[in-house]
C-alpha positions in Angstrom: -23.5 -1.1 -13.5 -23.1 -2.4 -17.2 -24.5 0.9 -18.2 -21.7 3.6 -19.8 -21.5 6.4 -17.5 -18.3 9.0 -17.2 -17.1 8.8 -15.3 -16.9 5.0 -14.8 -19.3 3.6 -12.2 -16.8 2.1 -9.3 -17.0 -1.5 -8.0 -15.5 -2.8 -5.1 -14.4 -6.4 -4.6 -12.2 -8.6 -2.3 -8.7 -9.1 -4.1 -8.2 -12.4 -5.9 -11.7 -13.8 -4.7 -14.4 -15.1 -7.3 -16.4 -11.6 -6.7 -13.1 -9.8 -8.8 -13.5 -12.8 -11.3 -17.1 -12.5 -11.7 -16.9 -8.4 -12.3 -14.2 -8.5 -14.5 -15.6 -11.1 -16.9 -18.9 -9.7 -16.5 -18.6 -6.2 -16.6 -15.1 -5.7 -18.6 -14.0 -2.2 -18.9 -17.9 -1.1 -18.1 -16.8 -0.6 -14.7 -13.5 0.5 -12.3 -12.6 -2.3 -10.5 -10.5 -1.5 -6.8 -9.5 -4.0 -5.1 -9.0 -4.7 -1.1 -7.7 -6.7 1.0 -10.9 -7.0 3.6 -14.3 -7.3 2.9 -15.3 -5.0 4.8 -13.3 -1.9 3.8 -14.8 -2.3 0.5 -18.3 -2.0 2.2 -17.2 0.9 4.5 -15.6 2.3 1.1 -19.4 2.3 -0.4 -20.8 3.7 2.7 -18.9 6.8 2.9 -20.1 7.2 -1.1 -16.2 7.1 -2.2 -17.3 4.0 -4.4 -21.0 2.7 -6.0 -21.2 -0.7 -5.2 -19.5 -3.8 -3.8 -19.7 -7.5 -4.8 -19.3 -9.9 -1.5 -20.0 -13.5 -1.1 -23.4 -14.2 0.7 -22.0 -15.0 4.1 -19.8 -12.1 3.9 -22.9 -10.3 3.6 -25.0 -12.0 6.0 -22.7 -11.6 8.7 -21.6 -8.3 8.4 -24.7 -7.0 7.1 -25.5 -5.9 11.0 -22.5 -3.3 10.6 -23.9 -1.7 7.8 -27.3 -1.2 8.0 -26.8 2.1 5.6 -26.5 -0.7 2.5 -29.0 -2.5 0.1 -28.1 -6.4 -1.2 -29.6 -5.8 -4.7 -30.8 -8.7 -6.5 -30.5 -12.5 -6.0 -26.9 -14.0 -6.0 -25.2 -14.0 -9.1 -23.1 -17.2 -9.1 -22.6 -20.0 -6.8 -19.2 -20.9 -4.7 -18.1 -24.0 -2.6 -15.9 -23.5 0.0 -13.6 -26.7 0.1 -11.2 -28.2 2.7 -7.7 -29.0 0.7 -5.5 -31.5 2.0 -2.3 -33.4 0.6 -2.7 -36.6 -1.4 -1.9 -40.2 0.0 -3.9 -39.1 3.2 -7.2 -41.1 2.9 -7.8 -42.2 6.7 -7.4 -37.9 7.1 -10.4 -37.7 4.0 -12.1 -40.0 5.6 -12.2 -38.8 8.9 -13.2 -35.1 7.6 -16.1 -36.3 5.2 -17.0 -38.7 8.6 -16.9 -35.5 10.9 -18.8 -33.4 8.1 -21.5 -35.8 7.5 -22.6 -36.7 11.1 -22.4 -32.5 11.6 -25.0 -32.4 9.1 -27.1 -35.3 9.5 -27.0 -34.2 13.2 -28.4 -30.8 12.4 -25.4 -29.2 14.0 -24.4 -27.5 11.3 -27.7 -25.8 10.5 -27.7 -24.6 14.2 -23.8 -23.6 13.9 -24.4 -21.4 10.8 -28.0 -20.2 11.9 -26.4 -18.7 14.9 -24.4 -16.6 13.0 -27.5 -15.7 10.7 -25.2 -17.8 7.7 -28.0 -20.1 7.6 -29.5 -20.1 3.9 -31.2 -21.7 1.1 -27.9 -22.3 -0.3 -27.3 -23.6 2.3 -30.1 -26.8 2.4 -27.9 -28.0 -1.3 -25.4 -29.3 1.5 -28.0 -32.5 1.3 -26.9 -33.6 -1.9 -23.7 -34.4 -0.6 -24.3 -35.7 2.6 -27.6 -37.9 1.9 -25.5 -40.3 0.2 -23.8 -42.8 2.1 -20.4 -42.9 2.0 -19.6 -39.4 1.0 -18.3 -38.1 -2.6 -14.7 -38.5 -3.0 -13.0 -35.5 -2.5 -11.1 -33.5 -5.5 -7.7 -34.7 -4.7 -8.2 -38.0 -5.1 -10.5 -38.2 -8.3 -9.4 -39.4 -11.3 -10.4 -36.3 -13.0 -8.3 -33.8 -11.0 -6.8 -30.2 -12.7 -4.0 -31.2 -14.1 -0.6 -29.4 -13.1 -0.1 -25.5 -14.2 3.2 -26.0 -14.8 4.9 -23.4 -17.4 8.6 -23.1 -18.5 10.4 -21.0 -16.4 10.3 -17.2 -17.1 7.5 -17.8 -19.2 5.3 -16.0 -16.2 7.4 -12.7 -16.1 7.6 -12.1 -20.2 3.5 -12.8 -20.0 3.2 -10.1 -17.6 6.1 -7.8 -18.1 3.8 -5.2 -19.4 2.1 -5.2 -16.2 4.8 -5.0 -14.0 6.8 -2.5 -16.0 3.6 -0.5 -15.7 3.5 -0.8 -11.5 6.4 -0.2 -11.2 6.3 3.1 -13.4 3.2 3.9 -10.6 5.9 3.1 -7.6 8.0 6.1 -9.7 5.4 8.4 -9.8 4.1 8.0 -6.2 7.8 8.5 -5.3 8.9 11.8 -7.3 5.5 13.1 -6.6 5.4 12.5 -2.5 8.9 13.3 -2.2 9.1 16.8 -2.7 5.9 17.4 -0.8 7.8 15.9 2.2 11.4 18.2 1.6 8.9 21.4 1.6 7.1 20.3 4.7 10.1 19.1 6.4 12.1 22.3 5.2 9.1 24.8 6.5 8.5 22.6 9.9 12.6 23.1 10.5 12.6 26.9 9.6 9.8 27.4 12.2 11.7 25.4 15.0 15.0 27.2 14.1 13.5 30.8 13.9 9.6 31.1 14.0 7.5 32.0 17.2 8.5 30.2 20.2 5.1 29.5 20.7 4.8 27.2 17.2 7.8 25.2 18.6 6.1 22.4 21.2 3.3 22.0 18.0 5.6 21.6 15.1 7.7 18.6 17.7 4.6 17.2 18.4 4.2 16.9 14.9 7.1 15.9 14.5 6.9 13.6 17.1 3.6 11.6 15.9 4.2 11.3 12.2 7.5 9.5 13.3 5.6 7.4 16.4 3.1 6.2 14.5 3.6 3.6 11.6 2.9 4.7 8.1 0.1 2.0 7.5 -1.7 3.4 10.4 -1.5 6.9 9.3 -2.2 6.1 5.2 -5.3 3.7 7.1 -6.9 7.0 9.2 -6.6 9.3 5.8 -8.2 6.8 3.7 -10.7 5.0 5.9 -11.3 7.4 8.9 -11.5 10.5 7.3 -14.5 10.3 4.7 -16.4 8.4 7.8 -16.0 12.5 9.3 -17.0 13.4 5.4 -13.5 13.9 4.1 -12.9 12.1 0.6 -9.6 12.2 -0.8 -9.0 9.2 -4.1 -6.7 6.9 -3.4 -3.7 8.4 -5.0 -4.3 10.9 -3.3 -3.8 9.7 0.0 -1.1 7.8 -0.7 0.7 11.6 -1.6 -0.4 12.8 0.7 0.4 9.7 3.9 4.0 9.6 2.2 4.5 13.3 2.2 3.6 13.9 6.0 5.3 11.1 7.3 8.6 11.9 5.4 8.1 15.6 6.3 8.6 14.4 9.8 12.1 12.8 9.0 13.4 15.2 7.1 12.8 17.9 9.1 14.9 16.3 11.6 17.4 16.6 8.6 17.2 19.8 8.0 17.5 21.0 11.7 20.4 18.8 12.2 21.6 20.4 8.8 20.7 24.3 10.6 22.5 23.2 13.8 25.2 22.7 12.2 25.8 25.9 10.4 28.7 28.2 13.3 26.5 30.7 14.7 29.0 32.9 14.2 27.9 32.6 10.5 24.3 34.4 11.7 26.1 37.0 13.3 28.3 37.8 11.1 25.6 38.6 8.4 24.0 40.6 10.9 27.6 42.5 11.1 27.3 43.5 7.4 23.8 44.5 7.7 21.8 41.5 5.8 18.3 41.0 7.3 17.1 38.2 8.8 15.2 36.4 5.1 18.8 37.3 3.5 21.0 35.2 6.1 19.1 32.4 5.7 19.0 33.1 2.1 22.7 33.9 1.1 24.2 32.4 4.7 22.6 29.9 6.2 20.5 28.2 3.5 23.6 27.3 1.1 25.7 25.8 4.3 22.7 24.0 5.2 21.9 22.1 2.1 25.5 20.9 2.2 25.2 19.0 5.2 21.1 17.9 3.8 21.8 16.5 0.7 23.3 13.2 1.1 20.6 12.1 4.1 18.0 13.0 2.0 19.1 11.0 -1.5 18.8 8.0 1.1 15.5 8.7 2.7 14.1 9.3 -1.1 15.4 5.8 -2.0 13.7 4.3 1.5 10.7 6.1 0.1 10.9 4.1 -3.0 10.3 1.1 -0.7 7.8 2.0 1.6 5.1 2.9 -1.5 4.8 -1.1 -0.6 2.5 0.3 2.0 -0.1 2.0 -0.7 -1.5 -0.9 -1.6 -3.3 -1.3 1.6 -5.4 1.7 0.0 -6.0 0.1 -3.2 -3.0 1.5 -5.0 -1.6 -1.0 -7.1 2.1 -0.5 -7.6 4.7 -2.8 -7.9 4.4 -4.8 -4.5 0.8 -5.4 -4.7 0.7 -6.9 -8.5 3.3 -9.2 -7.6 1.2 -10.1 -4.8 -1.8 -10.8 -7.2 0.0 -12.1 -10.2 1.9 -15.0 -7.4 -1.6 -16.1 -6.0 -3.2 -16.0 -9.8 0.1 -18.0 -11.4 1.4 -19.6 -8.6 5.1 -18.4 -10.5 6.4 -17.1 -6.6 10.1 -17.6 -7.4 10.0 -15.7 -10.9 8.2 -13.1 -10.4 9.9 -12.7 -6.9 13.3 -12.3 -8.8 11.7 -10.0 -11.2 10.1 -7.7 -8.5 13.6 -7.5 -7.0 15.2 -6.6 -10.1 12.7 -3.7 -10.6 13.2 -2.4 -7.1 17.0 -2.2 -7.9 17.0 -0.8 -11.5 14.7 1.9 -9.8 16.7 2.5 -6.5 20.5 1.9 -7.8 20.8 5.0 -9.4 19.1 7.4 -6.5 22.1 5.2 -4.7 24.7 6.2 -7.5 23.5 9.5 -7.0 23.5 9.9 -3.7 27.0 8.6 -3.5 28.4 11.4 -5.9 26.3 14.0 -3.9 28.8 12.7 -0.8 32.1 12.8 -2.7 31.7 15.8 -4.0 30.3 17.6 -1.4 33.2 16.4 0.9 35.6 17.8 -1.8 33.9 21.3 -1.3 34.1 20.7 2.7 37.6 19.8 3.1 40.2 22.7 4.1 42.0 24.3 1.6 45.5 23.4 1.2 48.0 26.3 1.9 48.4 26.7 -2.3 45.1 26.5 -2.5 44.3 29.8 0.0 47.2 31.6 -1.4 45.5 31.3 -5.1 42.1 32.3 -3.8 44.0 35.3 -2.3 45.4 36.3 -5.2 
């Protein structure tokens, strides 16, 4: 994997677990590193070939190796790992009981038969003597005298550290909004056509279209695209999907939009155009189309600034925008309160002026809606 190859060999690990560490110190910028939030997705990601290799802890691998019989474990482990039981200080008859509890499982053999049922049972595992031979047990991390001390850092300090790396999410929220967005207005726009004036006999498939993408949550849909497709041989990257899961989903509201927008249009408009001899492409062009986008406008400026919001939902496909690094940078810094503030204040510098916007787009679209006043049509008659 440390090898230079172009493009970069892909490696997938469980985000903010001591696999990610272990990559990224070891392999640096040798390697792509995608993060996920299961263990297995990143396995099922290597077994449909959308990414070389995966680094699990061994029991991860032990248990779920059953499920993927299509992957090799290659090599011996690479580092070791405890997993610990934290509790809060001043508890000692709570320690006490645990390490009690703990020991008697081992010196029982309980716990050899507990993990070996679940095929967890290792060599590894037999260095659990060193801690339980000895009588009474090791203290315990939170009360040795030699304990971490306190990450405390001065407030803000956190967010200026990192400001590059949020500015540079949130630029990737941007993108996967402007980008997915007009996908979802040309879909929407072409489903609504279709159900207004195409073949009656596209109609009950473009509402059950409709009907589906708005039924059926956005995670699930971005989840069957990314995960469920390449199992049936269809790869799409990541970015990708997450165009392509916010563009059909949207499609499905704002065709709604744009019907509502068609409906209402007098349909004495349609047949008046027909009276001076326009076709049926030029009403909708010249007629129906200009009316139409009226009414559209304002509805849509708010679904594009929910859409802003729900590119949240991307990182469940290993997109890292905005939502998703403050999720990692919180659980690496432990800073929840600043970078929550920060976050926040992205989300609105990005979504205030769609807002602002969307906003003018009403006033001055109910200016060019309102009657004219009897000065007014006596001027335009002139």
């Amino acid at each position: 994997l440390a090898r230079p190859a172009t493009p970069k060999r892909s490696v997938g690990v469980l985000n903010g677990s001591a696999a990610e560490s272990l990559v990224r110190s070891k392999l640096g910028d040798a390697v792509e590193v995608i993060t996920y939030d299961g263990n297995t997705d990143a396995m099922r990601e290597v077994r449909t070939q959308k990414i070389d290799a995966t680094v699990q802890d061994t029991p991860i691998v032990a248990f779920y190796a059953r499920d993927f019989p299509e992957l090799l474990a290659v090599g011996a482990p690479e580092a070791e790992g405890t997993y610990v039981i934290y509790s809060r200080r001043g508890q000692p008859r709570l320690h006490s009981a645990i390490d009690t509890a703990l020991t008697k499982l081992y010196r029982t053999g309980e716990f050899e038969r507990i993990y070996d049922r679940y095929g967890l049972w290792t060599a590894s595992q037999r260095k659990l003597a060193e801690a339980y031979e000895s009588d009474p047990p090791p203290p315990t991390v939170a009360e040795s005298s030699d304990a971490a001390p306190s990450r405390q850092r001065a407030f803000g300090s956190v967010v200026w550290d990192h400001a590059g790396t949020l500015l540079g999410s949130a630029g990737l929220t941007v993108l996967l909004a402007i980008t997915a967005f007009p996908l979802a207005v040309l879909l929407g726009a072409l489903v609504a056509l279709l159900r207004h004036a195409g073949p009656r006999v596209l109609r009950p498939v473009l509402t059950a279209y409709v009907e589906l993408l708005r039924g059926t949550p956005l995670l699930l849909q971005l989840y069957v695209i990314f995960f469920l497709l390449p199992e049936w041989g269809l790869r799409l990257p990541a970015f990708a999907t997450a165009i392509l899961g916010l563009g059909l989903n949207y499609s499905a509201y704002e065709s709604e939009i744009f019907r509502a927008g068609l409906a209402a249009v007098p349909k004495g408009q349609e047949e008046a155009a027909a009276a001076l001899g326009l076709s049926r492409m030029q009403t909708l062009r010249h007629v129906i189309a200009p009316q139409t986008l009226r009414v559209v406008l304002p509805p849509m400026a708010n679904d594009f600034i929910a859409l802003f919001k729900d590119t949240s939902v991307c990182s469940v496909i290993t997109i890292v925008e905005l939502t998703k690094r403050y999720s990692v940078l919180s659980m690496s810094t432990q800073a929840t309160l600043e970078l929550t503030i920060a976050t926040a204040v992205l989300y609105l510098a990005m979504s205030l002026p769609a807002s602002a916007l969307a906003k003018r787009l009403e006033r001055r679209l109910g200016r060019a809606n309102r009657p004219l006043s009897p000065e007014e049509a006596h001027a335009a008659g002139r």
